[in-house]
C-alpha positions as a Markdown table, in Angstrom:
| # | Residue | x | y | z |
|---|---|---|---|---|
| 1 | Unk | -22.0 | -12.1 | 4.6 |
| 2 | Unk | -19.5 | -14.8 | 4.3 |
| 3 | Unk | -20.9 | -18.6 | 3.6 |
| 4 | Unk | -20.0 | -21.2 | 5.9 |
| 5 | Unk | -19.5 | -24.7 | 4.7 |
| 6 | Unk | -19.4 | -28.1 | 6.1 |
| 7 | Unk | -17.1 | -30.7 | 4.9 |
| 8 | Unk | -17.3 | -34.0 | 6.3 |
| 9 | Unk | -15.6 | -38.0 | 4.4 |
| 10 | Unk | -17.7 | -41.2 | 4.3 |
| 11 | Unk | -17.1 | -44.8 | 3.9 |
| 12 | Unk | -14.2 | -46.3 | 2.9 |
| 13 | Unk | -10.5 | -44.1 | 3.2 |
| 14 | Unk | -9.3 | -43.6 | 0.5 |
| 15 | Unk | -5.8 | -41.8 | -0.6 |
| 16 | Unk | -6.5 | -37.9 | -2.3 |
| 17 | Unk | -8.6 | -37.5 | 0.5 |
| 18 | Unk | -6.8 | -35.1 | 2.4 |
| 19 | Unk | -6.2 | -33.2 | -1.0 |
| 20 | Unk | -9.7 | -32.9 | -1.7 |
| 21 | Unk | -10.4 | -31.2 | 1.6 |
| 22 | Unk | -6.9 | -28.7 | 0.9 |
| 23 | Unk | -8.7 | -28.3 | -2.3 |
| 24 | Unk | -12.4 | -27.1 | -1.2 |
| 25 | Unk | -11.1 | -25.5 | 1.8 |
| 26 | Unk | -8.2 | -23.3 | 0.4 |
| 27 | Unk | -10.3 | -22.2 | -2.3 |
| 28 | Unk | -13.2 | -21.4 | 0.0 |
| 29 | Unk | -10.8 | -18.9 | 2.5 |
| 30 | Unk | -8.1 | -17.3 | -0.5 |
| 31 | Unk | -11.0 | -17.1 | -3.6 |
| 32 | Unk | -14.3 | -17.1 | -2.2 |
| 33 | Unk | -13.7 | -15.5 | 2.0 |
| 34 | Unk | -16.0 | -18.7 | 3.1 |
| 35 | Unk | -15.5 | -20.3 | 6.4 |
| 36 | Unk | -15.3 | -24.1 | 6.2 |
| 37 | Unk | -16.0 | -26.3 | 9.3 |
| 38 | Unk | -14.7 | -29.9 | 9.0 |
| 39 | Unk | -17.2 | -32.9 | 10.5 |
| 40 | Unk | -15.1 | -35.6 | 12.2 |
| 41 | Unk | -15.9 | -39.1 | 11.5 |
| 42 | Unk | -18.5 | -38.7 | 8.7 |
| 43 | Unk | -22.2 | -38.8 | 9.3 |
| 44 | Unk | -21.6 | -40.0 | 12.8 |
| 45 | Unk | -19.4 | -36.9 | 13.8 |
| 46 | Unk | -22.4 | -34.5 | 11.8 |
| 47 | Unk | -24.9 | -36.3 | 14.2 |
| 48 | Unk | -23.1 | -35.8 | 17.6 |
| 49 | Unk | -21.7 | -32.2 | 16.0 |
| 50 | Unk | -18.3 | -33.2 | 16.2 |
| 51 | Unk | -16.3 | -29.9 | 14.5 |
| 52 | Unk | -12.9 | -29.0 | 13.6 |
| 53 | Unk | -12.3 | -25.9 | 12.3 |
| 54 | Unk | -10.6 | -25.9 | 8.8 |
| 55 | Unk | -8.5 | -23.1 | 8.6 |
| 56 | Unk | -5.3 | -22.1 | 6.9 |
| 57 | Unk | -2.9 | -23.8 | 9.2 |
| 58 | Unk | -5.1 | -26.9 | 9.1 |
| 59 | Unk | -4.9 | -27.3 | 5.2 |
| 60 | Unk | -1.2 | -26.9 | 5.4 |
| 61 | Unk | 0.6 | -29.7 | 4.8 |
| 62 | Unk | -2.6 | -32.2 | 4.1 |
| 63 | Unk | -1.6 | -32.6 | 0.2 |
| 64 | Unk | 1.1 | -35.3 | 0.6 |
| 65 | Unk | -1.4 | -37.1 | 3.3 |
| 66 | Unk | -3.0 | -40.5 | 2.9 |
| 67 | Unk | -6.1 | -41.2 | 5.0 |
| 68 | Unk | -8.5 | -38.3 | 6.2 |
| 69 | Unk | -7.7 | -35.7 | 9.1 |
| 70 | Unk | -11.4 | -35.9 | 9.3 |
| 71 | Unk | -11.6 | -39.4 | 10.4 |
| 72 | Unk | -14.4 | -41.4 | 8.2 |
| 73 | Unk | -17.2 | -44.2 | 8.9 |
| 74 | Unk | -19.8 | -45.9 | 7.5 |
| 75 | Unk | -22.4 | -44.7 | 9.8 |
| 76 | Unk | -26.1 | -44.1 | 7.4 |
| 77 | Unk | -28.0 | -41.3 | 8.7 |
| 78 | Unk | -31.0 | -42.9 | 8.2 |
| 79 | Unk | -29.8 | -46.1 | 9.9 |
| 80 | Unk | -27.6 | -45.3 | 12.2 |
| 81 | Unk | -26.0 | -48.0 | 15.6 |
| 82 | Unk | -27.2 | -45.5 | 18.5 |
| 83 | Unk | -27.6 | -47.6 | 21.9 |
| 84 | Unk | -27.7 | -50.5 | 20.4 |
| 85 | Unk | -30.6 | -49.9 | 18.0 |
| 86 | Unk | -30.6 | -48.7 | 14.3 |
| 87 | Unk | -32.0 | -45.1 | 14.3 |
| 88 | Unk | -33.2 | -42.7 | 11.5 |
| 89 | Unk | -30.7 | -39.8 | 12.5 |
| 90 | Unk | -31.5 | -37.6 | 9.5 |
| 91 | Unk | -33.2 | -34.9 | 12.1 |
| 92 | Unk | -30.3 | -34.6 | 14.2 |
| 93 | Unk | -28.2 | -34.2 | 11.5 |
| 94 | Unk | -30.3 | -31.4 | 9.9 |
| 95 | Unk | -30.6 | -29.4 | 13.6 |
| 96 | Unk | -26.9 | -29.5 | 13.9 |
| 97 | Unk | -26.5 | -28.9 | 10.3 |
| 98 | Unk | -28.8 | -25.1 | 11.0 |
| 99 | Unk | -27.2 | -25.0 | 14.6 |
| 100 | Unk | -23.6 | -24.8 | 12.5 |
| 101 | Unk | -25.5 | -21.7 | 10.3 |
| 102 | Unk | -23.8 | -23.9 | 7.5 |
| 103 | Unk | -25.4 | -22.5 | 3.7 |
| 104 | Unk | -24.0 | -26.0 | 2.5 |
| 105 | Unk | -22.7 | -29.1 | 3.2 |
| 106 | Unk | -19.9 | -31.5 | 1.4 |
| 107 | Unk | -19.5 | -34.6 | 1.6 |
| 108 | Unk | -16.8 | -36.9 | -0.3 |
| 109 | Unk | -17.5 | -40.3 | -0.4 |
| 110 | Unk | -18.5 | -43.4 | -2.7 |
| 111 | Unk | -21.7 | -44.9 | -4.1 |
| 112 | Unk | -23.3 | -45.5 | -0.4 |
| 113 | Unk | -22.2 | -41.4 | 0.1 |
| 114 | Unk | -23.9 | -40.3 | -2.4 |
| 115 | Unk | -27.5 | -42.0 | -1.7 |
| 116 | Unk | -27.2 | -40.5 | 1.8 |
| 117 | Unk | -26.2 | -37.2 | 0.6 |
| 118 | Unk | -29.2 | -37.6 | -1.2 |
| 119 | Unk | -31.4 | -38.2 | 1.5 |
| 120 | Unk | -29.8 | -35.0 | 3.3 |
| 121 | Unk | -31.1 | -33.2 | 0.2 |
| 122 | Unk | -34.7 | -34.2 | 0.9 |
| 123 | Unk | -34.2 | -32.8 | 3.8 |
| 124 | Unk | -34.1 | -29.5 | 2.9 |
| 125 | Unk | -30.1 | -29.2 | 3.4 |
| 126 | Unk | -28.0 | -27.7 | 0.6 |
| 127 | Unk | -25.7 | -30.8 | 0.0 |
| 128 | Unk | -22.7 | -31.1 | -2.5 |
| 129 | Unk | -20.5 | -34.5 | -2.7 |
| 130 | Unk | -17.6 | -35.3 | -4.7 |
| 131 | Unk | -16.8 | -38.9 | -5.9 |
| 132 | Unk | -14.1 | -40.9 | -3.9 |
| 133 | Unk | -13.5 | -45.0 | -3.9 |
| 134 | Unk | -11.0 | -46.9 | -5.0 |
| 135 | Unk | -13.3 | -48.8 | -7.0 |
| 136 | Unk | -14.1 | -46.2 | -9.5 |
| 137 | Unk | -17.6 | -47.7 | -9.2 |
| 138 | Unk | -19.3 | -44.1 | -9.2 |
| 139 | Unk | -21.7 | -43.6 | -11.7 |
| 140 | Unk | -21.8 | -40.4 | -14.5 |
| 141 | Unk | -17.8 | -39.4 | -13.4 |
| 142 | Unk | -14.8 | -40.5 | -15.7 |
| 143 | Unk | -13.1 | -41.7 | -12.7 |
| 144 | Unk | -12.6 | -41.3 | -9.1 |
| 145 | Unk | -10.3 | -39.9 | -6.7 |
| 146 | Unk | -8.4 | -43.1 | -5.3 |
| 147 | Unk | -8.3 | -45.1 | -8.1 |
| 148 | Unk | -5.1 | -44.3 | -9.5 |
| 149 | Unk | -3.0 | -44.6 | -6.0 |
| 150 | Unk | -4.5 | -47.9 | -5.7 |
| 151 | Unk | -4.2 | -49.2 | -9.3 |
| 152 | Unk | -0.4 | -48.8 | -9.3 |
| 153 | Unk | -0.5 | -50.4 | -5.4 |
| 154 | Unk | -2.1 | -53.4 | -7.1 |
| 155 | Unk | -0.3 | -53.5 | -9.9 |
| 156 | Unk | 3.2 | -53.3 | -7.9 |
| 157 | Unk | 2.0 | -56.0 | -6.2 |
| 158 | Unk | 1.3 | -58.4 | -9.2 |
| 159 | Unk | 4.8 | -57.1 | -10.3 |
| 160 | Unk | 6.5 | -58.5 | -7.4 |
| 161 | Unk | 4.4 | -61.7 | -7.2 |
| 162 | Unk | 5.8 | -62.7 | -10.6 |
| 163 | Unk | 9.1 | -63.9 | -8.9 |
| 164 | Unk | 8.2 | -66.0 | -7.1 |
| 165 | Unk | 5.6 | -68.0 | -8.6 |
| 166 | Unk | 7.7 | -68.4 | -10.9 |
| 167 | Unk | 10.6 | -69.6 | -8.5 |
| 168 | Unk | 8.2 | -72.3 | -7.2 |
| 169 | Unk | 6.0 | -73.1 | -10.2 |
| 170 | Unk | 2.8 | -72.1 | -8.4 |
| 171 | Unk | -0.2 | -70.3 | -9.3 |
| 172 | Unk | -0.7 | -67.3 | -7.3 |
| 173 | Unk | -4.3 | -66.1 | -6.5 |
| 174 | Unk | -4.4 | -62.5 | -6.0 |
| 175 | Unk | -7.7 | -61.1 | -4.8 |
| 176 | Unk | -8.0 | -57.0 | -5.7 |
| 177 | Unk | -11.0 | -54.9 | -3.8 |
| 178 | Unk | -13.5 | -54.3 | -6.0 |
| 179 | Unk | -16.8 | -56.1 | -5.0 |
| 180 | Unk | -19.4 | -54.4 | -7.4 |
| 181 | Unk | -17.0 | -53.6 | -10.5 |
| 182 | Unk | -13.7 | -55.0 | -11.6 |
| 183 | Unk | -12.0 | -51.9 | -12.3 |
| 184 | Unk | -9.1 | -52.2 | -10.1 |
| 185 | Unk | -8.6 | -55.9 | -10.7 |
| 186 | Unk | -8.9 | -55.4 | -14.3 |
| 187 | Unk | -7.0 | -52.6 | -15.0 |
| 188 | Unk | -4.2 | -53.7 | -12.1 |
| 189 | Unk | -3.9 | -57.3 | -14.0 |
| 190 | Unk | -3.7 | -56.2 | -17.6 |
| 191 | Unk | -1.1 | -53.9 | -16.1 |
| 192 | Unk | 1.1 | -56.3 | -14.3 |
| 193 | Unk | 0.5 | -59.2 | -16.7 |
| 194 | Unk | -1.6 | -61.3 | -14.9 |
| 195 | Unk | -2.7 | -64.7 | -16.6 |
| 196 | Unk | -6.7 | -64.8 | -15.5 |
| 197 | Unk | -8.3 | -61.9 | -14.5 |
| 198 | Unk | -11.7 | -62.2 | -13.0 |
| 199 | Unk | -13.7 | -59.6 | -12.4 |
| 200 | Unk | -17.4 | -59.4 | -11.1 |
| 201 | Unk | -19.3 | -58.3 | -14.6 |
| 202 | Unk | -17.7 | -62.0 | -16.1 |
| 203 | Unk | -18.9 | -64.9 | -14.1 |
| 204 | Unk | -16.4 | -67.6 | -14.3 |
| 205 | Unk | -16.4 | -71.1 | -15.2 |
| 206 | Unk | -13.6 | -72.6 | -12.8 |
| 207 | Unk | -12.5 | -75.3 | -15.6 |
| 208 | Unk | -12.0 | -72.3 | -18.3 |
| 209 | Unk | -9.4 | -70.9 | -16.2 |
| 210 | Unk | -7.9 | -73.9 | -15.1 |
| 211 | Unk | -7.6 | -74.9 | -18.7 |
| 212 | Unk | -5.9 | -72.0 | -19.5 |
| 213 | Unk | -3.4 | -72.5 | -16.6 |
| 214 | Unk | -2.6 | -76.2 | -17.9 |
| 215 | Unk | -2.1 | -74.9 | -21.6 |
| 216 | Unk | 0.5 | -72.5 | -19.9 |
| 217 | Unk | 1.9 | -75.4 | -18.4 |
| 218 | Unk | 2.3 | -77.5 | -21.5 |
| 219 | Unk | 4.4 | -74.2 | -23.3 |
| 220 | Unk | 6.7 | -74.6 | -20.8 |
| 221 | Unk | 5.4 | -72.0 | -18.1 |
| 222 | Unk | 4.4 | -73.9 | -15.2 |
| 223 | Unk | 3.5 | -71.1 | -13.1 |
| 224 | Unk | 0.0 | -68.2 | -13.4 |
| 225 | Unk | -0.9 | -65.0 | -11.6 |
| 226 | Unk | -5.1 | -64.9 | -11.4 |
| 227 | Unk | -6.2 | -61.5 | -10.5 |
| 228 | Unk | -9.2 | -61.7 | -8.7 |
| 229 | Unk | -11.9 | -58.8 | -7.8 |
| 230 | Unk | -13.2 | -59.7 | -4.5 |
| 231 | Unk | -16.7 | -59.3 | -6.1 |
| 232 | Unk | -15.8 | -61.9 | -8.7 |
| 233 | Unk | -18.1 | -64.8 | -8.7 |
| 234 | Unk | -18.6 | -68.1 | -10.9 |
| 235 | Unk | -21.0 | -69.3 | -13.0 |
| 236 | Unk | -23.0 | -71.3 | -10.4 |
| 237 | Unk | -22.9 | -68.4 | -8.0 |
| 238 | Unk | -24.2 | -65.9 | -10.3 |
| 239 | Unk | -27.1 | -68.4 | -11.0 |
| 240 | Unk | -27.3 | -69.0 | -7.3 |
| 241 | Unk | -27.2 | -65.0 | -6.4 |
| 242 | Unk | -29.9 | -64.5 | -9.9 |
| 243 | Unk | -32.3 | -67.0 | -7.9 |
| 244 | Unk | -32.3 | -65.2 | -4.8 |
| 245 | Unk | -33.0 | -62.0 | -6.4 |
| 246 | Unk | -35.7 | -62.8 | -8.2 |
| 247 | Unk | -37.4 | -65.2 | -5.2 |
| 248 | Unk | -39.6 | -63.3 | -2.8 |
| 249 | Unk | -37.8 | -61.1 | -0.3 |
| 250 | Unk | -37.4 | -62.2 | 3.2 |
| 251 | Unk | -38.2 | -59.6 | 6.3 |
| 252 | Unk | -35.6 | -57.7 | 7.8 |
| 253 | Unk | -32.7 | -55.5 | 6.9 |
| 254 | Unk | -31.7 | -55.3 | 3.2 |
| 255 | Unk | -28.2 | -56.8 | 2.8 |
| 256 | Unk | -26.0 | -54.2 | 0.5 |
| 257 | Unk | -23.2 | -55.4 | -1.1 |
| 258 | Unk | -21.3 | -52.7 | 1.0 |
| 259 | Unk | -22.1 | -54.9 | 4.4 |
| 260 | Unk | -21.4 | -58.1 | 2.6 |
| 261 | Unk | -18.5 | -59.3 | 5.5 |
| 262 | Unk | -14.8 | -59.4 | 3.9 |
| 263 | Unk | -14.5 | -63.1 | 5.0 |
| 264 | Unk | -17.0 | -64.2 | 2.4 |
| 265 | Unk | -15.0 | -62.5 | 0.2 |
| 266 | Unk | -12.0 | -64.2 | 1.5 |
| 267 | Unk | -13.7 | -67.9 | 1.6 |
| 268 | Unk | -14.9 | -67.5 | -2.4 |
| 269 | Unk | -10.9 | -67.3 | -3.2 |
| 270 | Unk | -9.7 | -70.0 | -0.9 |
| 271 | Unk | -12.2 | -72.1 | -2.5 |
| 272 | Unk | -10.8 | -70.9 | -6.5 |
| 273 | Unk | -7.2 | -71.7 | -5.3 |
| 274 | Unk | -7.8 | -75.2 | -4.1 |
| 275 | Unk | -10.4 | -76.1 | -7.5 |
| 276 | Unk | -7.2 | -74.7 | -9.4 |
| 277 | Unk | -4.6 | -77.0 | -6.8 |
| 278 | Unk | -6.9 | -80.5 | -7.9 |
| 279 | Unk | -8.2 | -79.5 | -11.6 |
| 280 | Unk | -4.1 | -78.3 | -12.5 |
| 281 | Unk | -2.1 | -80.2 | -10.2 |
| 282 | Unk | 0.2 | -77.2 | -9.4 |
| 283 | Unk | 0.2 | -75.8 | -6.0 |
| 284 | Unk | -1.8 | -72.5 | -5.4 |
| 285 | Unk | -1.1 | -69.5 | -2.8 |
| 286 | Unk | -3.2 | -66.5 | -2.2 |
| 287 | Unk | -2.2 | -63.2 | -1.5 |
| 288 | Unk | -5.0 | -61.0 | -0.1 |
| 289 | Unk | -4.1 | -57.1 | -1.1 |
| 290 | Unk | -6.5 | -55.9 | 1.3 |
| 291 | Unk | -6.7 | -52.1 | 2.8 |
| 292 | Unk | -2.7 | -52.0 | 1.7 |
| 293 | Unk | -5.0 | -50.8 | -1.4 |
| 294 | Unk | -6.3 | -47.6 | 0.4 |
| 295 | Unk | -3.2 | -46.8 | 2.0 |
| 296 | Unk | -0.1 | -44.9 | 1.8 |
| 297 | Unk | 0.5 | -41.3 | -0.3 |
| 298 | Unk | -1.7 | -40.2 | -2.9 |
| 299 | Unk | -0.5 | -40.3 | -6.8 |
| 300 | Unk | 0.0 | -37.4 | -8.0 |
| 301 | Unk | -2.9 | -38.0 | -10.7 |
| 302 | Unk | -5.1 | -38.1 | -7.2 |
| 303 | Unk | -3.8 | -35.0 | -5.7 |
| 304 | Unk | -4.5 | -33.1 | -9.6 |
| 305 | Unk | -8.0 | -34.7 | -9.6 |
| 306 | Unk | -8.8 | -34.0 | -6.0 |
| 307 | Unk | -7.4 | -30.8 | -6.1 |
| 308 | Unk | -9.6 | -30.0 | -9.5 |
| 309 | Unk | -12.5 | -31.5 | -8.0 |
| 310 | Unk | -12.3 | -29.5 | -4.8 |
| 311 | Unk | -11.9 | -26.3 | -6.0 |
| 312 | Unk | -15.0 | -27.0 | -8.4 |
| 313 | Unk | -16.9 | -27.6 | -6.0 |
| 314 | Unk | -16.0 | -24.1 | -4.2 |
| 315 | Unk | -17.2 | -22.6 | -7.3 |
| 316 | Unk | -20.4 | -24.2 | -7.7 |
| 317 | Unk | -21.1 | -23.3 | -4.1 |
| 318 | Unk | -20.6 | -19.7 | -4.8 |
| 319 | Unk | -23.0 | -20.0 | -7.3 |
| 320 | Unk | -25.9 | -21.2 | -5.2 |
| 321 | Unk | -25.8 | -24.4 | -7.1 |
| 322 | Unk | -26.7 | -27.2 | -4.7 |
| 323 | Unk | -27.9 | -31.1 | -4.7 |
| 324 | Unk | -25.4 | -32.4 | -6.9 |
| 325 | Unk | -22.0 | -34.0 | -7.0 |
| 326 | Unk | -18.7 | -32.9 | -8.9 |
| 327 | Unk | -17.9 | -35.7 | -11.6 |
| 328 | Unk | -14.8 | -35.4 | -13.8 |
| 329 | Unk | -15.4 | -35.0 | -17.4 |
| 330 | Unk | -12.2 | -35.1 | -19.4 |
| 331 | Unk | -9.9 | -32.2 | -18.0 |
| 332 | Unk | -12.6 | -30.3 | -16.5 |
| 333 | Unk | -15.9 | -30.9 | -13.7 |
| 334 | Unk | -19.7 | -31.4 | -14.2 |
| 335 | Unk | -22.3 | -30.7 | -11.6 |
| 336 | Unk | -24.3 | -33.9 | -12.0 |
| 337 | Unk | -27.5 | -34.6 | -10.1 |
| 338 | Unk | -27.8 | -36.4 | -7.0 |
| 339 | Unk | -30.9 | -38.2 | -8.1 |
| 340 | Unk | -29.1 | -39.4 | -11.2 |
| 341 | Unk | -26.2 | -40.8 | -9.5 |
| 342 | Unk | -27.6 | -42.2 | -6.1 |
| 343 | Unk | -28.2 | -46.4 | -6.0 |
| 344 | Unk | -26.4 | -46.5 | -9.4 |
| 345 | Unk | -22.9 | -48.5 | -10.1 |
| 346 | Unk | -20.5 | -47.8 | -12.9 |
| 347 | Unk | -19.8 | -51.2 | -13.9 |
| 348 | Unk | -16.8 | -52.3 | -16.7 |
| 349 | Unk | -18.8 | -53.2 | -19.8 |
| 350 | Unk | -18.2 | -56.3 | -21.6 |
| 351 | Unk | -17.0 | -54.2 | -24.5 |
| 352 | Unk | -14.6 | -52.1 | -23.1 |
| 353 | Unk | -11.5 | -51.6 | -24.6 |
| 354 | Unk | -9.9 | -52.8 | -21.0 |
| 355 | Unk | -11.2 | -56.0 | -21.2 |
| 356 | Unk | -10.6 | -56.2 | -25.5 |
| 357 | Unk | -7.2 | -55.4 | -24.9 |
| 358 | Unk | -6.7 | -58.3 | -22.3 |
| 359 | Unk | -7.9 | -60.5 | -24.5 |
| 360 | Unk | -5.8 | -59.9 | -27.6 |
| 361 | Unk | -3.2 | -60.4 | -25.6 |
| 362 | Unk | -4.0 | -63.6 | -24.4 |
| 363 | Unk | -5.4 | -63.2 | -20.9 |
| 364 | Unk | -8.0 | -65.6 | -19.8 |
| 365 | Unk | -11.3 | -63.9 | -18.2 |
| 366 | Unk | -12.7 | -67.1 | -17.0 |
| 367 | Unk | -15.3 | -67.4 | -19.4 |
């Protein structure tokens, strides 16, 4: 008999989204004869059994497609906003998961995707995820789908930015998404030539980089791009954050970094752009990329990796082979496991040639 599979998109959207969908779907129905049954707005839409049926005319057309046609949220299974309380939904879901007679479920998301997809899998539900952010924070895959679409979004920006701080002699203050890793703001800033690049793995010492700026200034260029991860944090924060870590933990709701509010994010670079203003002397504006990041048609890098990480994922399905998530390993996939990739972040190490690279060529990293 023919398998049925559920597809639903977490968190975050995320461009190559649509692709990966065309990609598990259209190899399910042409390959394999599955049926696939699409899960509107993530783990919510599983919950209340929200369907839309993914057939041929459905996929058509999706490649080119930022966004998701499935809709996404952030809803946790095990936490999830239902009349006004946090419930533990993961029974619901797994009823409606038999009700559907689905043999497996997938689910494309980021970090916080695959620890619920995890939980799923304790569960006794036949789950498979593939790795989507624009962070590229996903542990145990060479990269994600999203990344690349955003990197050259950022790095346009950064491009254009140029002019006119130079125009006005001004530092600009870009902040990049990114608020575990620095991926994006590093790999955006080395590509558009930013001066300082900050990124949350470095904590920065405000004074370095404001140094940096004046010895700019004194060569004759009296104007700086600072690429900033949103994530980035200095010196005394890090101590600060270290502190709190290690003092006892207060009752209540654990605070993720994926709830931390964007405004926090916001006030830590309004507060870099006016130490840079007093220590400098040079006026400072900040341009805040936000979702612009997420948006818009996929690369066509995303489309190839989506598109190869969707059809993998068929074929491991045909196979039986469940509880695990696609990664990317060089031109090919790996099924790696769920439990070795749940709660973990791929962060950029201090020796990566990304971050060797910016500094041979003179960029400041704030420390």
């Amino acid at each position: 008999m023919a398998k049925y599979i559920g597809i639903l998109t977490s968190g975050g959207d995320s461009p190559g989204l649509n692709a990966a969908i065309r990609g598990v779907g259209k190899a399910a129905l042409n390959q394999y004869g599955m049926q696939i049954v699409g899960f509107r707005d993530g783990f919510r839409g599983l919950m209340e059994n929200r369907t839309m049926r993914l057939d041929a005319g459905e996929l058509s057309g999706i490649l080119t497609r930022g966004g998701t046609i499935l809709g996404t949220s952030r809803d946790k299974p095990h936490r999830m906003p239902v009349g006004g309380k946090l419930l533990d939904m993961t029974d619901v879901i797994a009823e409606n998961y038999h009700d559907n007679h689905l043999d497996a479920l997938v689910c494309l998301g980021g970090g916080g995707t695959q620890k619920n997809a995890l939980r799923l899998k304790e569960k006794g539900l036949n789950v498979i995820t593939l790795p989507k952010t624009i962070d590229n924070d996903v542990a145990l895959t060479d990269i994600t789908f999203g990344f690349d679409t955003a990197l050259a979004i950022a790095t346009d920006a950064i491009d254009r930015l140029h002019s006119t701080a130079h125009s006005h002699h001004r530092i600009i203050v870009v902040e990049i998404m990114g608020h575990r890793a620095g991926w994006l703001a590093l790999g955006a800033g080395i590509a558009g030539g930013a001066d300082v690049i900050l990124i949350p793995e470095i904590p920065y010492a405000v004074e370095s980089v404001a140094a940096a700026i004046r010895e700019r200034s004194r060569r004759g260029k009296p104007f700086s791009i600072v690429a900033v991860a949103e994530g980035a944090v200095s010196v005394q924060e890090h101590a600060e954050q270290q502190a709190t870590r290690k003092a006892k933990p207060k009752e209540g709701k654990k605070v993720e970094a994926e709830d931390t509010p964007e405004t926090q994010y916001a006030e830590r670079t309004v507060r870099l752009a006016k130490q840079l203003e007093q220590l400098t002397g040079l006026e400072a504006r900040i341009t805040i990329l936000g979702h612009l990041q997420r948006g818009g048609t996929p690369s066509a890098a995303d489309r190839l990796l989506a598109t190869r990480l969707g059809t993998a994922c068929t074929e491991l399905i045909d196979r039986g082979r469940y509880g695990v998530m696609v990664a990317a390993r060089g031109d090919g996939a790996k099924a790696v496991k769920l439990e070795d990739v749940a709660g973990k972040v791929k962060t950029v190490p201090p020796d990566h040639s990304w971050i060797l690279s910016a500094r041979h060529v003179g960029t400041n990293m704030g420390d």
